[in-house]
MARMI-255400 format. One record per residue (C-alpha): x, y, z. Coordinates in steps of 0.5 Angstrom, whole numbers, padded with zeros to 4 digits, always signed. Layout:
! MARMI-255400
XYZ...
This chain:
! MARMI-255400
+0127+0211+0240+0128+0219+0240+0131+0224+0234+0136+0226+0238+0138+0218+0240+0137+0216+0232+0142+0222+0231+0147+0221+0236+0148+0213+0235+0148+0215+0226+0153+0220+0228+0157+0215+0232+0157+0210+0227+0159+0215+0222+0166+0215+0226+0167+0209+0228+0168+0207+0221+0172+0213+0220+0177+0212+0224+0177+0204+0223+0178+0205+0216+0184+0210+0218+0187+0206+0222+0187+0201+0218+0189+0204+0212+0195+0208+0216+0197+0201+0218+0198+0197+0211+0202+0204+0209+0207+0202+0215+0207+0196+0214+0207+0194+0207+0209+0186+0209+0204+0184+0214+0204+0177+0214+0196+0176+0214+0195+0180+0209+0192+0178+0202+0195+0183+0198+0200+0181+0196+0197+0174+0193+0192+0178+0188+0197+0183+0186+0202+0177+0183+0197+0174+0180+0195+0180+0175+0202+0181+0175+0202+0173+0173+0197+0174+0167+0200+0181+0164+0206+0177+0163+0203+0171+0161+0206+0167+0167+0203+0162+0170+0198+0164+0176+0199+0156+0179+0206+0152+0181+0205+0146+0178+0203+0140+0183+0211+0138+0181+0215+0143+0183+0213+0142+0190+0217+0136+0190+0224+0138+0189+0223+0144+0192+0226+0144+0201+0220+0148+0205+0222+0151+0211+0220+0148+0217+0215+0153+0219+0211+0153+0213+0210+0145+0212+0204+0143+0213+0204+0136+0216+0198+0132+0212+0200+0136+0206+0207+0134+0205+0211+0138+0201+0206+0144+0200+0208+0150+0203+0203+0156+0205+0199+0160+0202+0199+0162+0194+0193+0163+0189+0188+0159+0189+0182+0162+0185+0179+0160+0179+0184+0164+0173+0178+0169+0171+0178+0173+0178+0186+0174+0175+0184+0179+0170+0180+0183+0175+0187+0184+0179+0191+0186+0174+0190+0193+0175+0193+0193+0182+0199+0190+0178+0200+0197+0176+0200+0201+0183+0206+0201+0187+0205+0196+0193+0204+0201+0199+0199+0205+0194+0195+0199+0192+0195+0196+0200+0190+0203+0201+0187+0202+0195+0185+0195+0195+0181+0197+0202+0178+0202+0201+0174+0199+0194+0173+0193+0199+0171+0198+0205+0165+0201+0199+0162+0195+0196+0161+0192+0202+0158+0197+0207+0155+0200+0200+0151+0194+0199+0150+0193+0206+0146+0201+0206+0142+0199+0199+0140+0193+0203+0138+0197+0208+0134+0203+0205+0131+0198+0201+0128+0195+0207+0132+0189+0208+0129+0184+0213+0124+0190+0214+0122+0197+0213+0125+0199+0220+0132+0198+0217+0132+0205+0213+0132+0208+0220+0135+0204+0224+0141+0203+0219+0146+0206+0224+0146+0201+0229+0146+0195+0224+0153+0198+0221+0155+0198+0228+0154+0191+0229+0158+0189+0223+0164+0194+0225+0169+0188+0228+0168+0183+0223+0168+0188+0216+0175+0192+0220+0178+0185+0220+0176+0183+0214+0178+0189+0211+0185+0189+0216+0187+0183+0212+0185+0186+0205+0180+0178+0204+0177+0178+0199+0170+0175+0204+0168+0184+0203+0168+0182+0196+0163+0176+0196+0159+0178+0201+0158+0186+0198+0156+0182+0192+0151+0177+0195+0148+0183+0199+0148+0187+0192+0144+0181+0189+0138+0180+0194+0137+0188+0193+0137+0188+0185+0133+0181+0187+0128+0186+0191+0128+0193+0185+0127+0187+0180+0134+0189+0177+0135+0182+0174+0140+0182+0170+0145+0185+0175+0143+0181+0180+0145+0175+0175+0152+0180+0175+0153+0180+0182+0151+0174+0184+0156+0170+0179+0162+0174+0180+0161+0172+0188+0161+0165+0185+0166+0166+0181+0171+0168+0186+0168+0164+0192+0165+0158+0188+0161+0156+0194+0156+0162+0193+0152+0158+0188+0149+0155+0194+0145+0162+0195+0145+0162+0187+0142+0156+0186+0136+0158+0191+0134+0165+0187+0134+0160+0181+0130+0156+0185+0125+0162+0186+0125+0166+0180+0126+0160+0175+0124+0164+0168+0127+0172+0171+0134+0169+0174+0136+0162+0173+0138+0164+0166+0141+0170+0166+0145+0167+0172+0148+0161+0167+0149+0166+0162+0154+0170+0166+0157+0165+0169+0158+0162+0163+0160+0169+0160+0166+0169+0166+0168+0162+0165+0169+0163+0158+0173+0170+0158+0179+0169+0160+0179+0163+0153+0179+0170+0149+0184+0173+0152+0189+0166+0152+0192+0161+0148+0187+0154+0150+0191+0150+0152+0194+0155+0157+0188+0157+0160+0186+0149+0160+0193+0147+0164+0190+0153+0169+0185+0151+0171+0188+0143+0172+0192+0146+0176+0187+0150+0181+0183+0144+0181+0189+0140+0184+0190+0146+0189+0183+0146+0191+0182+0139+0192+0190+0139+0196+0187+0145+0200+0182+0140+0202+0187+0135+0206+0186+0136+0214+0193+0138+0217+0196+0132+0222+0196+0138+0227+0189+0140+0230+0191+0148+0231+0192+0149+0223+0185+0145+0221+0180+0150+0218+0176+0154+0222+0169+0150+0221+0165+0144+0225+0170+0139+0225+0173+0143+0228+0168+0145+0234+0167+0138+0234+0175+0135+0235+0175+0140+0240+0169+0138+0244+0167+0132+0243+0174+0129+0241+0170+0126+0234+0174+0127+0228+0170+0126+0222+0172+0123+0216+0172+0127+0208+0166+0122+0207+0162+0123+0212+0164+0131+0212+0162+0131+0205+0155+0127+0207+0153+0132+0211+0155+0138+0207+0149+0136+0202+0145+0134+0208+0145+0140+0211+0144+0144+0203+0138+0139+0201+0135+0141+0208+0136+0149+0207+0133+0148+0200+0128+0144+0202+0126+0150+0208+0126+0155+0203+0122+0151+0198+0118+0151+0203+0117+0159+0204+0116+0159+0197+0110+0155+0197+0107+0158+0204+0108+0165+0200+0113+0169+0204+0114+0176+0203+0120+0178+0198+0124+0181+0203+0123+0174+0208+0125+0170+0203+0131+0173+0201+0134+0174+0208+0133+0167+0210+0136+0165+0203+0143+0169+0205+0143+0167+0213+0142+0160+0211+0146+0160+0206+0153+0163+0208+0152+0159+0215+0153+0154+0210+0158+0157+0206+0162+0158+0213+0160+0153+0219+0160+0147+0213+0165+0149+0208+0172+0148+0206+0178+0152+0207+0175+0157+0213+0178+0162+0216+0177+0168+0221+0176+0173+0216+0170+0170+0212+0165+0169+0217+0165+0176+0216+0160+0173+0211+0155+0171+0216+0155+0179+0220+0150+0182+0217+0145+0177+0218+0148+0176+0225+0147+0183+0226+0140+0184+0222+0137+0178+0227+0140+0182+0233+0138+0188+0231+0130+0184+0230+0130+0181+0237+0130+0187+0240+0124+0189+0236+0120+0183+0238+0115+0182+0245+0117+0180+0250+0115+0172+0250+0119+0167+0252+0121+0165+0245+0124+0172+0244+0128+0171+0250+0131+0166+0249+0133+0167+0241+0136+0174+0245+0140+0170+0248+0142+0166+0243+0144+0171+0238+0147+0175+0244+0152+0169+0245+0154+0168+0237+0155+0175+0237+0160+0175+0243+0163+0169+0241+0165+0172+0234+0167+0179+0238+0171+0174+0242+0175+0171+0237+0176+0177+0233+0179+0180+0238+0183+0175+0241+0187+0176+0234+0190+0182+0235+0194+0179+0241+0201+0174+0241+0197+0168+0243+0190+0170+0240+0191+0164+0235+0191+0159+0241+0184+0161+0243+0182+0163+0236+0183+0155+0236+0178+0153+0240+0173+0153+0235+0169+0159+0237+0167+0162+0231+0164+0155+0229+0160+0155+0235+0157+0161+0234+0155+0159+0226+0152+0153+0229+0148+0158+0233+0146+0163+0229+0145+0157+0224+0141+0154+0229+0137+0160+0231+0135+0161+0223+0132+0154+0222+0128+0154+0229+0125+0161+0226+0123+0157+0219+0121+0153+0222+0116+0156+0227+0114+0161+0220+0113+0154+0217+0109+0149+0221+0102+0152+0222+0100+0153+0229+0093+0155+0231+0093+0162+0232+0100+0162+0236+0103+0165+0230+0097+0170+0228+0098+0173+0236+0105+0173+0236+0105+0177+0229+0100+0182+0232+0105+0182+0238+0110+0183+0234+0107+0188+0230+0104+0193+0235+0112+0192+0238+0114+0195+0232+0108+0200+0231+0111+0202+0238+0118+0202+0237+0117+0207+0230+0114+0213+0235+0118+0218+0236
């Protein structure tokens, strides 16, 4: 790739995500009230605990209120959409946006998620995360995750935060900044509970310099808003939020308000639904498999920056193809490791491998740009239902387990050959 191309596509994506992020801040300050947005949950909630009001309703409020019909949830009865539902310590964090006006806090809510995220995503890079090209090549990868940040960002999710935090953990992991790699990886578990699967596994592979700083602040955050409350409140706060978690967990009667995971693809496909049991078993099958294969690159000794790539891709495809209360907006989550894959493939030689990992990625991607865009239209969430969000992250999961497979399983001197290919590719792709 020439300077002039390097320059022409970093310029491009300079602007493009200048104009995405006006336009999306111009929006939210026309319409303050739009209804997808996630706004207006964490503001109340730290105006909820500057006043000392409960962040949750009580399970039996809902009983004698009458919801309106277009926000009952056939299989919940009686609950009503929305509301917050995550743990009482991530409240303290929103209570500074309690003092904003709504239009001022709306620009400022996406600007702060816009920064940590696209920055943890560029230290990534200039780190060389998965690889030294990527210090160059960064444009192309801010360009891949355009559509999914913009519509994370266009609703004010807080999925920017959890992967800008998860991103910022495997780059301290890279630097050897442990205890701030504890900090980050801790407040994404924190708001997102399911973040401790990637948790877990860096406690897996840095035993003595994680594991026990993870714990540590993880601990420190679970204890902190019993120093600021009453503990009782605090404790009747968190029965609450559990009774909401496990709530959230019901599957709706009808099908186009399920979550958008693979019991969705597989209703919509093979016409199975499975039951919260057999969801659950395949949850910890598909955990015990990802820490078996990362387990494994640890014993084969992969390099640092393998390793903690493969651990975030596999980790938030678990986090969003098998995992509860799934959205559009968060498999942002799995952008980066989409776009880093993509952006890979294209760096690779021309085997039939390669091919048809192209192929595959390209697919995943397409049908992730397709749902996103489908979302800006008035019938948009009728082909968003279809399930292809799930089925490009069980493509894109499926791509990362046959690639740690192949780096696992010895082959005589396929490998080796292919690593050469693959290394003069790169050589190649590295001249001006």
């Amino acid at each position: 790739m020439t300077d002039a191309r390097r320059g022409f596509l970093r310029n491009l994506a300079l602007i493009l995500w200048a104009v995405a992020l006006c336009v999306v801040c111009v929006r939210v300050t026309v319409q303050t009230r739009h209804k997808q947005s996630g706004y207006e949950v964490y503001y109340k909630a730290g105006m909820h605990w500057r006043h000392g009001e409960h962040l949750y309703r009580h399970p039996d409020d809902y009983a004698h209120e009458h919801v309106p019909p277009d926000q009952r949830q056939p299989g919940r009865p009686n609950i009503a959409w929305g509301g917050f539902r995550y743990l009482p310590i991530t409240a303290i964090a929103f209570v500074p946006l309690s003092y904003l006006p709504m239009a001022v806090g709306e620009v400022v809510w996406r600007v702060f998620l816009a920064a940590l995220s696209l920055g943890a995503l560029w230290w990534c890079c200039r780190l060389g995360l998965p690889r030294p090209l990527a210090r160059r090549d960064w444009p192309i990868i801010f360009l891949l995750v355009l559509f999914a940040f913009t519509g994370c960002l266009n609703n004010g999710q807080s999925s920017c935060i959890v992967i800008g935090c998860m991103l910022a953990a495997i780059a301290c992991v890279t630097t050897e900044r442990w205890t701030l790699a504890a900090l980050c990886m801790a407040c994404a578990t924190l708001l997102k509970i399911y973040p401790l699967s990637l948790g877990l596994l860096l406690a897996v592979a840095w035993p003595r310099r994680f594991a026990w700083r993870y714990a540590l602040m993880l601990a420190l955050g679970l204890a902190l808003p019993f120093l600021l409350r009453p503990g009782a409140w605090i404790m009747e706060e968190h029965r609450r939020w559990l009774w909401h978690l496990l709530n959230d967990a019901i599957q709706p009667e009808t099908i186009h308000q399920w979550d958008h995971d693979v019991r969705l693809l597989l209703v919509r496909v093979a016409h199975l639904r499975l039951s919260p049991h057999a969801f659950v078993a395949i949850e910890l099958a598909a955990g015990a498999l990802i820490g078996a294969v990362c387990i494994g690159g640890i014993r084969a000794r992969w390099s640092t920056r393998r390793l903690l790539t493969r651990m975030l891709g596999l980790s938030v495809c678990w986090m969003t193809v098998l995992g509860q209360a799934t959205e559009p907006s968060t498999y942002v989550l799995v952008a980066p490791t989409l776009a880093w894959a993509m952006w890979e493939s294209t760096l690779r030689p021309h085997t039939r491998f390669a091919r048809a990992s192209r192929v595959v990625l390209f697919t995943s991607y397409a049908l992730f740009i397709t749902a996103y865009v489908a979302l800006w239209f008035p019938k948009g969430k009728q082909i968003n239902g279809v399930g292809l969000e799930p089925l490009a992250g069980v493509l894109l999961f499926g791509y990362l387990l046959v690639e740690c497979a192949r780096d696992l399983i010895p082959r005589a001197g396929g490998r080796q050959a292919e690593s050469l290919r693959t290394s003069a590719s790169v050589a190649r792709a590295a001249r001006p």
